[in-house]
N, C-alpha and C positions, 0 to 999 in steps of 0.2 A: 458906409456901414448900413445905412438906413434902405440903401437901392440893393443890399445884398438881402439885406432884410425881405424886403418887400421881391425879391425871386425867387427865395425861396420859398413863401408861403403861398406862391402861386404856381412854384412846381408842385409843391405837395398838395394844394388842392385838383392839381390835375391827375394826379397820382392816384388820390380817394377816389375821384370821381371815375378811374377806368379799374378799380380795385370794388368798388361800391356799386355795380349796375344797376340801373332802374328793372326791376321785373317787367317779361315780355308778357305784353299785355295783347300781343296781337300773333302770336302764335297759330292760331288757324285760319288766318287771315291767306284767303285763296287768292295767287299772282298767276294762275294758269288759266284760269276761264277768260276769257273774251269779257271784256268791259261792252264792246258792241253790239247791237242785235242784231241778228241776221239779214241780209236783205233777200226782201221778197222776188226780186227781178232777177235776171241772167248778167255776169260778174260784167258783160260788155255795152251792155245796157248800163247797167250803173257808172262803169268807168265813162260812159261818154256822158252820162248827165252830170258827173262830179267833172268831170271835163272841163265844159263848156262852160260851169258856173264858174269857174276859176279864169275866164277868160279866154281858153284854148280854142280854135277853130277845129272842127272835127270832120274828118270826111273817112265815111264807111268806102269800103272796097271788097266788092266781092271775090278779086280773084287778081293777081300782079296785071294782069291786061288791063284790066279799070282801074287800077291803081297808076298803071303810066298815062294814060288817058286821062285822068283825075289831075296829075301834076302837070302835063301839058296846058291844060283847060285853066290852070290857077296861075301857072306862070306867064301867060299870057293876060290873063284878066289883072296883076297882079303889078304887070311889070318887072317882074325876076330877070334881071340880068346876067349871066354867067353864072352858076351856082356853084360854091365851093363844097367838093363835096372827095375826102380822100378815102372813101370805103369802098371797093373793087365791086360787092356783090352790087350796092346802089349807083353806083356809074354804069351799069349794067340798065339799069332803068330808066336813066335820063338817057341813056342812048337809042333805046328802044323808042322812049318821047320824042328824038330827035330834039333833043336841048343841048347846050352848049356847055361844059362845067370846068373848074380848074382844081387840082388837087395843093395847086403853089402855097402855102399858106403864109407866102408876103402878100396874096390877095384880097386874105381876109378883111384888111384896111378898108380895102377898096369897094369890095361886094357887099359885104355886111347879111350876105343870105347863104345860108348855109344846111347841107343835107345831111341829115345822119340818122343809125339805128340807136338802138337803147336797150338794156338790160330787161326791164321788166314796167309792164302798169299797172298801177295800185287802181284796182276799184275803189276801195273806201273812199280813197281823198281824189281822186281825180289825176295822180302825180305821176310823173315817169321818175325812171329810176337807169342813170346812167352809170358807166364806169369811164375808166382810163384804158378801158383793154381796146376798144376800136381803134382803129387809125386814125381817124377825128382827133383822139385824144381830148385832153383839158383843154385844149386851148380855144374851140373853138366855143362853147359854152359862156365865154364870157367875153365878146364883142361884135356877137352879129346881132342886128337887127328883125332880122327874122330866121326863125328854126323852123326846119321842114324836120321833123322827125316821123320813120317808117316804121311801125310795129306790124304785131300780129295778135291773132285774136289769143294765141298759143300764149303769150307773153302775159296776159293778163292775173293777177295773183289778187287775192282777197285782200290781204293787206303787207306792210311791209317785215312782218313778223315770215311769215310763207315765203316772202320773194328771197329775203338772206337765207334761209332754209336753202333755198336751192340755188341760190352764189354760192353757198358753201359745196355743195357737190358738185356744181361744174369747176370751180377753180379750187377742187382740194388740194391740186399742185403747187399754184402759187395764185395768193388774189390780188387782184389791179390792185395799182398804188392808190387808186381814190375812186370814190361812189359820192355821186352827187343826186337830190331829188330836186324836181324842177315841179313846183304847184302851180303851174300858172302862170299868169301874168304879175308883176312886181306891181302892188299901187302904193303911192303914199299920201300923206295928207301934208299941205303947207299948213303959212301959222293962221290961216283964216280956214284949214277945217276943211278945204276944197279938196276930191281926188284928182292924185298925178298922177302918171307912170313914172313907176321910180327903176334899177338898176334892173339890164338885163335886158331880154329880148322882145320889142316894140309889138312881136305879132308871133304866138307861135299854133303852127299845124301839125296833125296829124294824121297821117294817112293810114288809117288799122284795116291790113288785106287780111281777111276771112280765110286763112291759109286748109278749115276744113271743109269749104265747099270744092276746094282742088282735089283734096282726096277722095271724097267722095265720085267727083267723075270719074 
């Protein structure tokens, strides 16, 4: 009697309180203006200093020629073994490097390095921003040791408010099963306070080709 009691004067006080609303007290309170300031510098400029500070190795490319050139030069210095890499247009580039790659993804175990493109870079934070729609897919995102990720200077968005903007237009048909953003390197702290590297990939790059000094020649 007493547990019926006490249910019901705890449905009825939830009753009041969605019958009873607090007055909106914040009614002109603006959710559309940018909490950010603007930045002074060019959106590729910032995305490579938000970059770097997040731990990401950065290499500019003026043009796909230095950009194979670039990965030749790093895979070597680097020790890149076979790179797993199932994206048609970027197997195109390691072949031009004259590198070796496997699209097998039982290799991923093995290689632990791995090549892929990406949806879009956030300037503000320094992030990329993938999906599921590449060949790559999910899986490769969560066991290599090192990520070669290829962008473009095209792909750069001020933040990720801008970049879904325009996920929604390329895939108004149907969007990837999953979007994932990648800040950098993982750190953590043990229990004396020390930085570690914590989950995910030990070293990542990016190669951003300048895709408008192509047009313009």
């Amino acid at each position: 009697m007493n547990s019926a009691s006490a249910k019901e004067k705890m449905l009825k006080s939830i009753r009041d309180a969605l019958i009873e609303r607090a007055p909106d007290t914040f009614h002109d309170l603006d959710l559309k203006t940018s909490v950010y300031h603007d930045s002074k510098n060019a959106l590729d400029i910032e995305f490579a200093e938000n970059f770097i500070r997040t731990g990401g190795k950065f290499v500019y490319c003026e043009d796909v020629q230095e950009a194979v050139d670039s990965i030749r030069f790093f895979t070597q210095q680097e020790n890149w073994d076979k790179i797993y890499c199932a994206e048609e247009t970027l197997q195109r580039i390691l072949t031009l490097a004259g590198l070796p790659f496997t699209d097998n993804p039982k290799e991923l175990i093995v290689r632990k390095v791995g090549m892929m493109s990406c949806e879009f870079l956030i300037a503000r934070t320094g992030s990329i921003l993938f999906s599921s729609q590449p060949a790559s897919g999910r899986r490769i995102l969560s066991v290599l040791d090192t990520q070669i990720v290829i962008g473009t200077v095209a792909q750069i968005q001020p933040d990720l408010k801008s970049a879904f903007q325009l996920i929604k237009e390329k895939y108004a048909a149907k969007m990837p099963s999953m979007f994932s953003i990648v800040n950098g390197l993982s750190k953590i702290k043990d229990i004396d306070g020390e930085e570690e590297q914590g989950l995910g990939a030990k070293q990542l790059f990016l190669f951003l080709i300048d895709t408008t000094t192509e047009q313009k020649s």
